[in-house]
C-alpha positions as CSV (number, residue, x, y, z in Angstrom):
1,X,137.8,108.2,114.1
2,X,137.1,109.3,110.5
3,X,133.9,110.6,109.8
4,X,131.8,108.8,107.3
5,X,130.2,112.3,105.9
6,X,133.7,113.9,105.1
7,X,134.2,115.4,102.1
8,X,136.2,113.7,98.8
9,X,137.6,115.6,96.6
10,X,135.9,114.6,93.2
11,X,137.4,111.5,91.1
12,X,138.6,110.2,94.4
13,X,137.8,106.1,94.5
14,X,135.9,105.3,97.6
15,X,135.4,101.9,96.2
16,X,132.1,100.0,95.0
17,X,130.1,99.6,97.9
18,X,130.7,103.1,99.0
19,X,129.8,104.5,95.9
20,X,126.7,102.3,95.4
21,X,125.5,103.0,98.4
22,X,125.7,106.8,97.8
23,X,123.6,106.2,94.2
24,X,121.1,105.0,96.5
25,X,121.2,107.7,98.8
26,X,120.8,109.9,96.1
27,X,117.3,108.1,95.3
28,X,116.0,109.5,98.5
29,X,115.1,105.5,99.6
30,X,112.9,106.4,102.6
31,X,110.4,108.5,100.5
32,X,111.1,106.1,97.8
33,X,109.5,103.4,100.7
34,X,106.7,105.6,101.5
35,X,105.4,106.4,97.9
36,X,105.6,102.5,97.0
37,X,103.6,101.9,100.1
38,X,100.8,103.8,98.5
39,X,100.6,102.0,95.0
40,X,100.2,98.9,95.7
41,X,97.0,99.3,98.3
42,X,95.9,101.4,95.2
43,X,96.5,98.5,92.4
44,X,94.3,96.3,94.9
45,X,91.6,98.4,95.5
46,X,91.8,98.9,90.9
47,X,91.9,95.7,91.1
48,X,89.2,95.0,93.5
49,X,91.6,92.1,94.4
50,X,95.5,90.8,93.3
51,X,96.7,92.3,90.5
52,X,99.1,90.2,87.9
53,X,102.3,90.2,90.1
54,X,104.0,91.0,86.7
55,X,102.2,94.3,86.4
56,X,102.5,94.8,90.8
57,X,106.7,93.9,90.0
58,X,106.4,96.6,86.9
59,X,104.8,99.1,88.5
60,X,107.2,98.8,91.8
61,X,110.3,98.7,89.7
62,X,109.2,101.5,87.6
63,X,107.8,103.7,90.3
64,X,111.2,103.3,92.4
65,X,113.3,104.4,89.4
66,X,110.8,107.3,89.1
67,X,110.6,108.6,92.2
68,X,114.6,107.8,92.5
69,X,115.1,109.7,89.5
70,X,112.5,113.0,91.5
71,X,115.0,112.0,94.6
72,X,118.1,112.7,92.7
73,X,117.3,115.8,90.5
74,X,116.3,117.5,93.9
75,X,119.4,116.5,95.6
76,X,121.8,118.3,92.7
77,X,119.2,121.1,92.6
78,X,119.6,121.6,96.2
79,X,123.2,120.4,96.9
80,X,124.3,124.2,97.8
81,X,121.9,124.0,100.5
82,X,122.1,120.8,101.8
83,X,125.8,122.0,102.4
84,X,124.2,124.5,105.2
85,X,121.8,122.6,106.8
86,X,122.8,119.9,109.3
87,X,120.1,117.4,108.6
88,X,122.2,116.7,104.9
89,X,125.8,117.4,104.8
90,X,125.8,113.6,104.7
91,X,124.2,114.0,101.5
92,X,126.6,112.3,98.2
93,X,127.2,115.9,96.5
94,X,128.3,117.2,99.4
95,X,130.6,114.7,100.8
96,X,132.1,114.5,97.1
97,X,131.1,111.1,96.6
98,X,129.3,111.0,93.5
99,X,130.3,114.4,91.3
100,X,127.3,116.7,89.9
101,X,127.7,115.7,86.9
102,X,127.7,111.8,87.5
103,X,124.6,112.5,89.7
104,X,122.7,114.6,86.5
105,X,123.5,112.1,84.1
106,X,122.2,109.4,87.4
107,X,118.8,110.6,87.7
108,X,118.5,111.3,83.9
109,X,119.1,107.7,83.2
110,X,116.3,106.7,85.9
111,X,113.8,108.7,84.4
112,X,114.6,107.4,80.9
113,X,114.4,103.5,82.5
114,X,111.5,104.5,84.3
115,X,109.4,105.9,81.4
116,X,110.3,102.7,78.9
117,X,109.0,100.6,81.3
118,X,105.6,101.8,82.3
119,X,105.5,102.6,78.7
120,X,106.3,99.0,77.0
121,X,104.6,96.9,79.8
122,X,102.0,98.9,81.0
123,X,100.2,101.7,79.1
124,X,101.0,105.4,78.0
125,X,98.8,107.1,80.6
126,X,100.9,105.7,83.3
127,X,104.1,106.4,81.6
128,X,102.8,109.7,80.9
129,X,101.9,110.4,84.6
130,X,105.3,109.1,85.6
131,X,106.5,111.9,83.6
132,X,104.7,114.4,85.2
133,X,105.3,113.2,88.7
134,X,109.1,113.9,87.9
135,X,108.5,116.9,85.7
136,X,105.9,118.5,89.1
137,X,108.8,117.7,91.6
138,X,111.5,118.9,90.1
139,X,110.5,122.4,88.0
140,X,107.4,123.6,90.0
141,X,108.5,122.1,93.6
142,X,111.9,122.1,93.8
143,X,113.3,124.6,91.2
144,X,110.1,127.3,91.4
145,X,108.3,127.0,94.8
146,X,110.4,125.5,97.6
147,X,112.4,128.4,98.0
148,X,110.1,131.2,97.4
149,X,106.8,130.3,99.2
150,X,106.4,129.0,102.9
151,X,103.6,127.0,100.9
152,X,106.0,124.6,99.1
153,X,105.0,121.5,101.4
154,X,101.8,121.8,100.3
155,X,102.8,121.5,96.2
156,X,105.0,119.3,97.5
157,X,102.2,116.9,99.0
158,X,100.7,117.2,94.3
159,X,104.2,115.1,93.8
160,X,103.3,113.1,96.5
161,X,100.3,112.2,95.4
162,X,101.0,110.9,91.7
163,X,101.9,107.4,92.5
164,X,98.4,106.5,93.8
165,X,97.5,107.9,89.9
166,X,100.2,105.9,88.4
167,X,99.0,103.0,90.5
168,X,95.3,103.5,89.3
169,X,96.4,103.7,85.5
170,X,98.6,100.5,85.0
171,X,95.9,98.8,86.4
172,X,92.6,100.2,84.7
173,X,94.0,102.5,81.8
174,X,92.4,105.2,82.5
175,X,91.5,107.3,86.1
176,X,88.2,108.1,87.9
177,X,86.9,110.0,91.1
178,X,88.4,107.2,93.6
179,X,91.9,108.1,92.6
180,X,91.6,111.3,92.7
181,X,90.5,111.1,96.2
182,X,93.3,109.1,97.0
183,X,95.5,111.4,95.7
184,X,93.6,114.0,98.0
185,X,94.6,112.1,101.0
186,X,98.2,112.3,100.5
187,X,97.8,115.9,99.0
188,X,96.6,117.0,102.3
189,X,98.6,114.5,104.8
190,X,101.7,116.0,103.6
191,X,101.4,119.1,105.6
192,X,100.5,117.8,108.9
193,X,103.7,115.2,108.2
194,X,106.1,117.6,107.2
195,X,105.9,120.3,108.9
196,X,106.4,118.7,112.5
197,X,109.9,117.4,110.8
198,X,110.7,121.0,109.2
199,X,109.6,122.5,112.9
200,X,112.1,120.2,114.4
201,X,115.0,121.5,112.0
202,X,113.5,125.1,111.6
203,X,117.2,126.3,112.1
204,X,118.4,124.5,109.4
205,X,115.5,125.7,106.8
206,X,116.6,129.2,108.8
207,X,120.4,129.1,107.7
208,X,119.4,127.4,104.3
209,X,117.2,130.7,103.8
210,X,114.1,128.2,102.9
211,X,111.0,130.3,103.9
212,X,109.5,127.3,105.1
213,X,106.0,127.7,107.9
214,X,107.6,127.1,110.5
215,X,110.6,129.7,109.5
216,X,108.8,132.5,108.6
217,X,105.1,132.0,111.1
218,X,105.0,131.7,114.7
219,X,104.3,128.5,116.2
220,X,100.3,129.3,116.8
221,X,99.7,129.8,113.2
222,X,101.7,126.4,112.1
223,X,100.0,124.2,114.7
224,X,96.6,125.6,113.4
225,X,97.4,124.9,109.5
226,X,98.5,121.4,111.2
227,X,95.4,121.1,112.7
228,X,93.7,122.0,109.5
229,X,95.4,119.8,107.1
230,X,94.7,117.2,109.5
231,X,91.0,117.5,109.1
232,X,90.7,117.8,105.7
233,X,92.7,114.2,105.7
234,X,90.2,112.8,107.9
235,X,87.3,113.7,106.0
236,X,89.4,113.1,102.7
237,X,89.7,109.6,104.2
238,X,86.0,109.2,104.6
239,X,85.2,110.4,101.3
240,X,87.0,107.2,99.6
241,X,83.9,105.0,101.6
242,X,80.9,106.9,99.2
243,X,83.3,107.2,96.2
244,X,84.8,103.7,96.0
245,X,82.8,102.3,97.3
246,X,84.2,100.9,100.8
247,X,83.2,98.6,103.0
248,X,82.4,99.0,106.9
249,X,85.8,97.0,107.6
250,X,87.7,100.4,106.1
251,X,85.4,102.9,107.5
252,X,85.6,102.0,110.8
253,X,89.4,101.5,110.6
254,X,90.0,105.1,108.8
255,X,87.4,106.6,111.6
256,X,89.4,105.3,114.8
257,X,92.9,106.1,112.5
258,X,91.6,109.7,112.1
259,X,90.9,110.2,115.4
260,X,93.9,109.7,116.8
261,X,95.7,111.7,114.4
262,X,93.3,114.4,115.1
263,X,93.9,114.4,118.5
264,X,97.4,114.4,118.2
265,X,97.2,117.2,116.0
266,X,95.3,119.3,118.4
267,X,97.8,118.2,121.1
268,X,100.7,119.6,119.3
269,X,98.2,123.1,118.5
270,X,97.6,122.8,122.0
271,X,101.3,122.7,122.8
272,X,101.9,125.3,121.0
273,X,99.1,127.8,122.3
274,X,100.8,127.1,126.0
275,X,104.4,127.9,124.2
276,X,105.7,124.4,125.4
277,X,107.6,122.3,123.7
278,X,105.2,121.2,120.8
279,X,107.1,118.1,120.3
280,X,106.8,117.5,116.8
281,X,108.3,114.6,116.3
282,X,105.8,112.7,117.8
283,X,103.3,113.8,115.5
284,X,105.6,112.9,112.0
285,X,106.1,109.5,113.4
286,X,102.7,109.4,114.1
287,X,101.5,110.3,110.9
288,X,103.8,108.1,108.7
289,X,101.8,104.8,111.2
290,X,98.2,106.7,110.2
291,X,99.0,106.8,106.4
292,X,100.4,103.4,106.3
293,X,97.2,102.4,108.3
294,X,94.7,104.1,106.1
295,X,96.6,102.3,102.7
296,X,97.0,98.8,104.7
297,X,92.5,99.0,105.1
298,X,92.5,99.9,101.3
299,X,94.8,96.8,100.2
300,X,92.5,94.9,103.3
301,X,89.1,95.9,101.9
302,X,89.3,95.4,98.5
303,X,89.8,91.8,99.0
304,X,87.2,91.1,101.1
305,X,84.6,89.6,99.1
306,X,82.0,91.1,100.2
307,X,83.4,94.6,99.4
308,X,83.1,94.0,95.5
């Protein structure tokens, strides 16, 4: 059986599917997923109920080519070591199925597309934090900090959190304190989510010669900046009910939400302490469910009337 991840040498046809289906690869669809999943709850709660679709259908297409253009710069940025680590030899520049150059001249075109759009049918601010969502992921993440400080997660959780401003923007034109809080939340959820997934492939980051937390700390002092991060979501979390406002409805779904990811997070610290397995990927699957929770109450409490 041929393996679907084996190289081609460049100019090779693959044929249309193939390649389209490595484009999207290239986009990094599963983040793209998660970072849409914010916006919208956001619009809502800008909103304070249903947005124009047109402007929700804008902002979705637009944010998708952004963070697909983000996706794609860091994937020809880090194509030489993507060729190292298990997790992404599948990746289109290292199987050969889309060339570096087709892939630079790819994500350029995205963030052009992106840009116009939030720009012509939406306003400048949110074009102009589109910009600097792409411009913060690729030059100070990817190119400047994710391979010379076992803090890059945490920068990386800044790019994270600029849909939730772009979200904000399109709707009002301008930004207050309740989006900067929700930007918070993702700011400080990122650590707790990614490095249970970066513990599980620590050899990879090892090989790769990322100096990611989990490469270059012992397992005690990850599981406590885990446990850490975690907190500071939580109370992050609660923050949005005096600075929104919200209603009870959210605060007592964020409360429960945060306790169990608390107490997962202190399982896995636990773990750790006792040098068993710390099974970490119960704790990233976990926290991708809490996230989409604490976003789902947002979207859910800004249309309940008595919320306004």
């Amino acid at each position: 059986m041929t393996s679907t991840s084996a190289p081609h040498a460049v100019g090779e046809r693959i044929g249309f599917a193939r390649t389209f289906k490595a484009y999207v690869a290239l986009t990094k669809p599963r983040v793209m997923e998660l970072l849409l999943a914010v916006t919208i709850p956001t619009m809502f709660l800008a909103q304070r109920g249903v947005p124009s679709l047109w402007l929700v259908l804008v902002t979705l297409v637009g944010g998708a080519l952004s963070a697909g253009s983000a996706g794609a710069f860091n994937c020809y940025i880090d194509r030489d070591i993507d060729r190292v680590m298990n997790r992404t030899k599948g990746r289109p520049l290292v199987t050969g199925e889309i060339s570096d150059r087709s892939a630079l001249i790819f994500a350029s075109a995205l963030a052009v597309v992106s840009t116009a759009l939030f720009a012509v049918f939406t306003n400048w601010l949110a074009a102009g934090l589109s910009v600097a969502a792409i411009a913060f992921y690729v030059v100070i993440y990817s190119l400047i900090l994710k391979r010379r400080t076992p803090q890059n997660i945490v920068w990386g959780g800044a790019a994270g959190g600029f849909p939730v401003l772009i979200g904000w923007a399109v709707v009002t034109g301008g930004l207050t304190w309740t989006p900067v809080v929700l930007f918070l939340i993702i700011f400080f959820w990122t650590p707790p989510h990614y490095w249970p997934l970066s513990w599980r492939y620590r050899q990879d980051y090892r090989e790769a010669g990322i100096p990611m937390l989990t490469v270059v700390r012992g397992r005690v002092t990850v599981g406590l900046q885990i446990v850490l991060y975690a907190w500071a979501t939580v109370l992050t979390t609660l923050l949005l009910i005096i600075v929104a406002p919200m209603s009870p409805v959210y605060a007592l779904i964020a409360l429960a939400a945060g306790v169990w990811f608390l107490i997962e997070s202190h399982r896995l610290y636990s773990r750790a302490i006792r040098h068993s397995d710390p099974a970490p990927m119960k704790l990233f699957h976990l926290s991708n469910a809490y996230l989409t929770l604490i976003f789902l109450a947002i979207a859910v409490d800004a249309l309940l009337p008595f919320a306004r």
